[in-house]
C-alpha positions as CSV (number, residue, x, y, z in Angstrom):
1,X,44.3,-21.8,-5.9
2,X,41.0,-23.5,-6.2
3,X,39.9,-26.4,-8.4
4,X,37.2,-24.6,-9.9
5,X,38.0,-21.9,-12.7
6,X,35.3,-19.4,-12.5
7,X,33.9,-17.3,-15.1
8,X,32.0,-13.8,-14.4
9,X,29.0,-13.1,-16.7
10,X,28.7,-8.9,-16.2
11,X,31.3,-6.9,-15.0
12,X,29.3,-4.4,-13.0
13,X,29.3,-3.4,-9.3
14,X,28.1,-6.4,-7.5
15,X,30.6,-9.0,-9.7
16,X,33.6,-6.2,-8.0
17,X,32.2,-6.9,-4.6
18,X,32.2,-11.0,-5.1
19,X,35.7,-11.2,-7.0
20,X,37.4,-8.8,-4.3
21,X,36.0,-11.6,-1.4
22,X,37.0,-14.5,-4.3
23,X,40.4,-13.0,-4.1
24,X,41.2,-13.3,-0.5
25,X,40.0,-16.5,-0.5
26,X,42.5,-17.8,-3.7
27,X,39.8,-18.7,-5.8
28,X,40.4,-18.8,-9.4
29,X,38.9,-16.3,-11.9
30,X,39.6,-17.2,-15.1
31,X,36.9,-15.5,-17.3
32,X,35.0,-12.3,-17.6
33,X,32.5,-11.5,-20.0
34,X,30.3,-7.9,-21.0
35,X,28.5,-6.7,-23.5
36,X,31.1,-3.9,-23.8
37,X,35.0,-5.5,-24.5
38,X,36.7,-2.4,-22.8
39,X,34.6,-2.9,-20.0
40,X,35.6,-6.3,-19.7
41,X,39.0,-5.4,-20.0
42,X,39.3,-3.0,-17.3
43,X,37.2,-6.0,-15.3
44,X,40.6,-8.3,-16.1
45,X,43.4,-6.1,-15.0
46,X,41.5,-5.2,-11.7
47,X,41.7,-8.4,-11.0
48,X,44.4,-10.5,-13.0
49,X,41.9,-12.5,-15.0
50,X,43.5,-13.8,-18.1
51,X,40.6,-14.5,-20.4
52,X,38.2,-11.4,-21.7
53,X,35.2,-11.7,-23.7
54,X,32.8,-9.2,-25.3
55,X,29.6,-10.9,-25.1
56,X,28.1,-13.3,-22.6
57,X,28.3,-16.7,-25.1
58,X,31.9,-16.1,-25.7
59,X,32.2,-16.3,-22.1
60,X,29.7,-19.7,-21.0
61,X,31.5,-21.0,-23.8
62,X,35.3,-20.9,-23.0
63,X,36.8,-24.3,-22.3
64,X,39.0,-22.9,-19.6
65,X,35.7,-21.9,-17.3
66,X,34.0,-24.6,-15.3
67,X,31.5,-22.5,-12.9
68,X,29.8,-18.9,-14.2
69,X,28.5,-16.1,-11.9
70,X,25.9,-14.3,-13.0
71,X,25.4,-11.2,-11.7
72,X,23.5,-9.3,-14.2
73,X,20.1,-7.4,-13.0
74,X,17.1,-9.8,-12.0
75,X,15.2,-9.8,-15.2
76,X,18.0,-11.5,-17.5
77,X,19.0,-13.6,-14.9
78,X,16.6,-16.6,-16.1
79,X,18.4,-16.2,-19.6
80,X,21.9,-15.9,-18.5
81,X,21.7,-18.8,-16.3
82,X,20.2,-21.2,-19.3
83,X,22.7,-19.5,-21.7
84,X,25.8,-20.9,-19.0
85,X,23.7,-24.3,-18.3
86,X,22.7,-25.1,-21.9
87,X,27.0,-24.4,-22.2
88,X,27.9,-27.4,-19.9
89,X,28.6,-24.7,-16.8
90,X,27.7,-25.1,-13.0
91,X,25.9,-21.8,-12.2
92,X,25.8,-19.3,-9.0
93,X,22.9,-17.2,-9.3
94,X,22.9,-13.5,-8.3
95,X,19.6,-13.1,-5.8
96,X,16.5,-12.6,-5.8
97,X,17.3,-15.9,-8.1
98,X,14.5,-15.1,-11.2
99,X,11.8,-12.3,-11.5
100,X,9.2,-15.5,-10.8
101,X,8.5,-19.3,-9.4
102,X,8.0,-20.5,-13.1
103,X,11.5,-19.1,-14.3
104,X,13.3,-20.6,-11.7
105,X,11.7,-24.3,-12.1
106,X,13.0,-24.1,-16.0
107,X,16.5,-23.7,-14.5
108,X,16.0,-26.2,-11.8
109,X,14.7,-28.9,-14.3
110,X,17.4,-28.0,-16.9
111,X,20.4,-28.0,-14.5
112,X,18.8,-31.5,-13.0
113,X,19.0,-32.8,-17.0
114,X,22.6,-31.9,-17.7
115,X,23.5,-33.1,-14.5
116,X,24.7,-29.2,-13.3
117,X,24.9,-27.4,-9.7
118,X,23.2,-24.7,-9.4
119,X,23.1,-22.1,-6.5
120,X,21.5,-19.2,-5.4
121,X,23.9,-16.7,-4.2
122,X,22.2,-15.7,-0.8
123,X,25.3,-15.2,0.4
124,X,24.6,-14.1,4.3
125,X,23.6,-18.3,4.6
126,X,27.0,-19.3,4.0
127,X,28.6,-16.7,6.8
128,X,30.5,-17.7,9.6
129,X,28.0,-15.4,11.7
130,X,25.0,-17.4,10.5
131,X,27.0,-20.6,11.3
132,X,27.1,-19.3,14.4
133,X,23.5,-18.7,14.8
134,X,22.5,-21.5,13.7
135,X,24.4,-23.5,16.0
136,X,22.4,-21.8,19.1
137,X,19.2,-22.0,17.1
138,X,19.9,-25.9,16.5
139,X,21.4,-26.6,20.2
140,X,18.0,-26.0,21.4
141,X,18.9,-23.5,24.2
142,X,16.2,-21.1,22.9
143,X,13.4,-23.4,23.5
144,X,10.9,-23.7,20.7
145,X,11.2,-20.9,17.9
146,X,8.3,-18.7,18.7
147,X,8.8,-15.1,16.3
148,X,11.2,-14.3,13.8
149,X,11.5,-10.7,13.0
150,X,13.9,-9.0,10.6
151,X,14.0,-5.6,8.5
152,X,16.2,-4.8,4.9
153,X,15.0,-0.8,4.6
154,X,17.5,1.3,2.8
155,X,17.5,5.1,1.2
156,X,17.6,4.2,-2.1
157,X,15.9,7.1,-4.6
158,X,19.6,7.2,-6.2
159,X,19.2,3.3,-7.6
160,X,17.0,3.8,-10.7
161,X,16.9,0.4,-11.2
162,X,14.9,-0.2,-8.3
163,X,12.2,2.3,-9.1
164,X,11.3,0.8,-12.7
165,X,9.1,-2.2,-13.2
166,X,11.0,-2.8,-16.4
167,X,13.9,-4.0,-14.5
168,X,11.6,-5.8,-11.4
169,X,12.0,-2.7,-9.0
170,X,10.7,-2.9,-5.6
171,X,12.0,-3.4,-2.5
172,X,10.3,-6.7,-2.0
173,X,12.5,-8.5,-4.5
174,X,15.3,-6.8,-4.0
175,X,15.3,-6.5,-0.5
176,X,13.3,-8.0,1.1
177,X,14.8,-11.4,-0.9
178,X,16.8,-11.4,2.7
179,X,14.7,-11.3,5.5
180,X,12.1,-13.8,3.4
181,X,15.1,-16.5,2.9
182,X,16.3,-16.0,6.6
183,X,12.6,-16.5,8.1
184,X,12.3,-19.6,5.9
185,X,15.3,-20.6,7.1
186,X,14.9,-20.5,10.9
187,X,11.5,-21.3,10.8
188,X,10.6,-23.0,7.2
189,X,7.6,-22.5,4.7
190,X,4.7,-20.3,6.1
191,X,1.6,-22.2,6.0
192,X,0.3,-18.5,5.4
193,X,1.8,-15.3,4.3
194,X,0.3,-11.7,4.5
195,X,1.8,-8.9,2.7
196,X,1.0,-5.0,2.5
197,X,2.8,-2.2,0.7
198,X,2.8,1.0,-0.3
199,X,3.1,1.5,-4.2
200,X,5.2,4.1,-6.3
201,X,3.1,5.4,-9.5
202,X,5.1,3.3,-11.4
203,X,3.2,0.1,-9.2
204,X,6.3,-1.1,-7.8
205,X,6.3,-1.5,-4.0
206,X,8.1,1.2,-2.0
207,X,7.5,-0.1,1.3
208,X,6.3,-3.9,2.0
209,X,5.0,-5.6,5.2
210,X,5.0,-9.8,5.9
211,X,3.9,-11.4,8.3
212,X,4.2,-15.5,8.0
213,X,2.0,-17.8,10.1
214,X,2.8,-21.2,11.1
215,X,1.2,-24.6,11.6
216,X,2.7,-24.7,16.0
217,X,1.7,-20.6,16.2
218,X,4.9,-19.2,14.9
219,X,5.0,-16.3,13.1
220,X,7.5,-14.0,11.4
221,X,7.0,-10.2,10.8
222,X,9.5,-8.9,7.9
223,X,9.6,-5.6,6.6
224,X,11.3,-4.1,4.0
225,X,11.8,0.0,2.2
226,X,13.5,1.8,-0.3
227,X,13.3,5.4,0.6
228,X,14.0,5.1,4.1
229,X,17.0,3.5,6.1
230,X,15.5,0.9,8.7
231,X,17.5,-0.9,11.5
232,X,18.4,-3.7,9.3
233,X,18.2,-6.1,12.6
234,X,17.1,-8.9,13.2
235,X,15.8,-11.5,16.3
236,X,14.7,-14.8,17.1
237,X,12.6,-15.2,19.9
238,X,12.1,-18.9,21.7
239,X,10.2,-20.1,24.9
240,X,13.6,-19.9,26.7
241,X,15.4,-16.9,24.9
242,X,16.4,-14.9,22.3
243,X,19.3,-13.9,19.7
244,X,19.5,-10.2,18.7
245,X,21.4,-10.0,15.4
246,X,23.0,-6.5,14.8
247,X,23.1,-4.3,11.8
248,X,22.8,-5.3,9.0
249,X,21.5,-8.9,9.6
250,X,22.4,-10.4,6.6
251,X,26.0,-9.2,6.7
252,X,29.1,-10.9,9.0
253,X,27.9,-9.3,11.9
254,X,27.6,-9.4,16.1
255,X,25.0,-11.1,17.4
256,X,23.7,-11.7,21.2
257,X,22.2,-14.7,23.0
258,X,19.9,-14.2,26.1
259,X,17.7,-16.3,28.6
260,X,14.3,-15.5,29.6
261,X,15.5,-13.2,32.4
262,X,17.4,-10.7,29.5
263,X,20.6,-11.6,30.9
264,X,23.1,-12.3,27.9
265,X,24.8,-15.9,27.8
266,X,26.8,-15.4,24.7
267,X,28.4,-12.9,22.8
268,X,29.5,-13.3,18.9
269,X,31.8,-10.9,17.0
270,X,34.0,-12.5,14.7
271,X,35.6,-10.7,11.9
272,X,36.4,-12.2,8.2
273,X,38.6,-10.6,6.0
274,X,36.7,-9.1,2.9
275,X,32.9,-8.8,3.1
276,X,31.9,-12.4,2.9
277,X,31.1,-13.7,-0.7
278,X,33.2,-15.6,-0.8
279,X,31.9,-18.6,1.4
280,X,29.5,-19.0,-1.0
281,X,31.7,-20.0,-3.7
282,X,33.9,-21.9,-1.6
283,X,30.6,-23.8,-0.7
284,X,29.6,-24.4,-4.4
285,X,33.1,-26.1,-5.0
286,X,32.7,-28.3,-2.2
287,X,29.5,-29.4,-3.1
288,X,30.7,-30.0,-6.6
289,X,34.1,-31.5,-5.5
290,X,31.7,-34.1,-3.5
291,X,29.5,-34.6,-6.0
292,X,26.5,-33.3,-4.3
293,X,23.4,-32.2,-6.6
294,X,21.8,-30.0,-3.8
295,X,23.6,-27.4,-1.5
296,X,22.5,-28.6,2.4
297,X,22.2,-25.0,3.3
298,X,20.6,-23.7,0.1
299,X,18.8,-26.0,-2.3
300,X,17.7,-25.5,-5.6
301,X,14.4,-26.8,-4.4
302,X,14.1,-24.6,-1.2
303,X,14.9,-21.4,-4.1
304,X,12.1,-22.5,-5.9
305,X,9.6,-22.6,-2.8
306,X,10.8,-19.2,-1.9
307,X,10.4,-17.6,-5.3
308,X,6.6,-19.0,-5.0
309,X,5.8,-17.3,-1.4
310,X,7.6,-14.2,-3.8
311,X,5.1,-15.1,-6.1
312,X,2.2,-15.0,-3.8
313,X,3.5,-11.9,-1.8
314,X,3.6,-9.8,-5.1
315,X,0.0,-10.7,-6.6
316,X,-1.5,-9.5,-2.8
317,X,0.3,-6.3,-3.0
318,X,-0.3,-5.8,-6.9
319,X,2.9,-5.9,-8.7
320,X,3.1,-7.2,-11.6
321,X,6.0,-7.0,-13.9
322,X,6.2,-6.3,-18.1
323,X,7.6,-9.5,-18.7
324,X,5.6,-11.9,-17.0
């Protein structure tokens, strides 16, 4: 078992995904909290958590919890993460981290003042697959990183959520939270970033395309849909070659390395047991068992930068949410 005790703020679908993968890994879940006790309850047997609270400030403020996941719908996740911070608790962050920029500077600044780790949970960064990319990326054999180019398009007219700007619907935030943070990552900030979309009535974006320019010529062409299923690929192109990351991307996934002649010169396919959450709270208790006040793969600082490209994407394509 893990040093960390863990404590789950919502017990909804997402929060089953993460404590199935913290499971396998041994991690400890000690807590769960909902608004609903019985739902909470059900939550706790599922998984053998011993301590069940109705209400999220029962929960940040149990003695026996050290970290809390939040995993409650975008919107409250500003609240919910100053309700566990402002409780003493290290945080992981369901993405897209906040609706906005300015929401996600409050927690950065408050976690930095109680001396707190906090984390996005983009988990696809912490995968042994994106290890693995990385590693090629970084080894320089694909020559300088010329065009990134990654899709997140799912069918998704049966998620209401996504379809009402009361609860920051859209695919952009949503989805498109993906190939955004794996652009940055390969190829950091766009100096510029271009976005069009297609709106529902409701003026939430159905269907968004990015394209990031760069300082050296790079570029980066994202796109991203919720009522059609794309290839959910992506690729990174360099002077001397070119990975090919299989469906979907941002899972533990295959991947394929080839020269400038398309012949392939490496071949990933590794398998993990679960789905791969759990890497990112193994990460988190690392960095806190070290004493770290940054993640080196995902910083609070490189969240913030990301949420204000969001930011930026959002007011060209003319959404706009109720609580901003």
């Amino acid at each position: 078992m893990s040093g960390l005790r863990w404590g789950f703020l919502s017990a909804g679908g997402i929060a089953t995904a993460v404590a199935d993968d913290f499971r396998i890994a041994g991690m400890t879940i000690q807590a769960v909290g909902a608004r609903d006790l019985a739902r909470a309850n059900e939550f706790a047997d599922k998984f053998g958590i011993p301590n069940r609270h109705q209400g999220y400030e029962a929960l940040v403020n149990d003695p026996e919890v050290d970290v809390v996941y939040v995993s409650t719908p975008h919107p409250w996740h500003h609240q919910h993460a100053l309700l566990a911070l402002n409780a003493g608790k290290h945080v992981l962050l369901e993405k897209p981290f906040t609706i906005n920029a300015r929401e996600a500077e409050e927690i950065k600044d408050l976690a930095a003042s109680k001396n707190l780790f906090v984390l996005e949970a983009m988990w696809t960064r912490f995968l042994p697959s994106m290890d693995a990319i990385f590693e090629v990326i970084n080894s320089g054999i694909l020559g300088e990183i010329k065009l990134v180019t990654a899709d997140h398009s799912q069918y998704l007219p049966h998620v209401p959520r996504l379809w009402e700007p009361e609860l920051g619907g859209g695919a952009l935030l949503d989805l498109g939270i993906y190939p955004v943070s794996f652009a940055v990552r390969v190829l950091g900030l766009p100096e510029k970033a271009v976005a069009k979309s297609t709106l529902t009535s409701d003026k939430v974006d159905e269907t968004t395309s990015i394209i990031f320019e760069y300082a050296n010529g790079a570029q980066a062409t994202l796109t991203t849909c919720m009522s059609a299923a794309g290839p959910v690929t992506g690729v990174v192109v360099g002077t001397f070659g070119r990975i090919e990351i299989d469906k979907p991307f941002y899972n533990q996934t295959s991947f394929r390395v080839y020269n400038q002649g398309g012949e392939v010169i490496q071949s990933y396919n590794e398998k993990i047991d679960g789905i791969g959450r759990q890497f990112q709270g193994l990460h988190l208790e690392q960095c806190v068992a070290a004493g770290l006040s940054e993640s080196p793969i995902m910083s609070i600082i490189e969240t913030v930068e990301i949420m204000k490209v969001m930011d930026a994407l959002r007011a060209q394509i003319g959404v706009k949410y109720p609580t901003e």
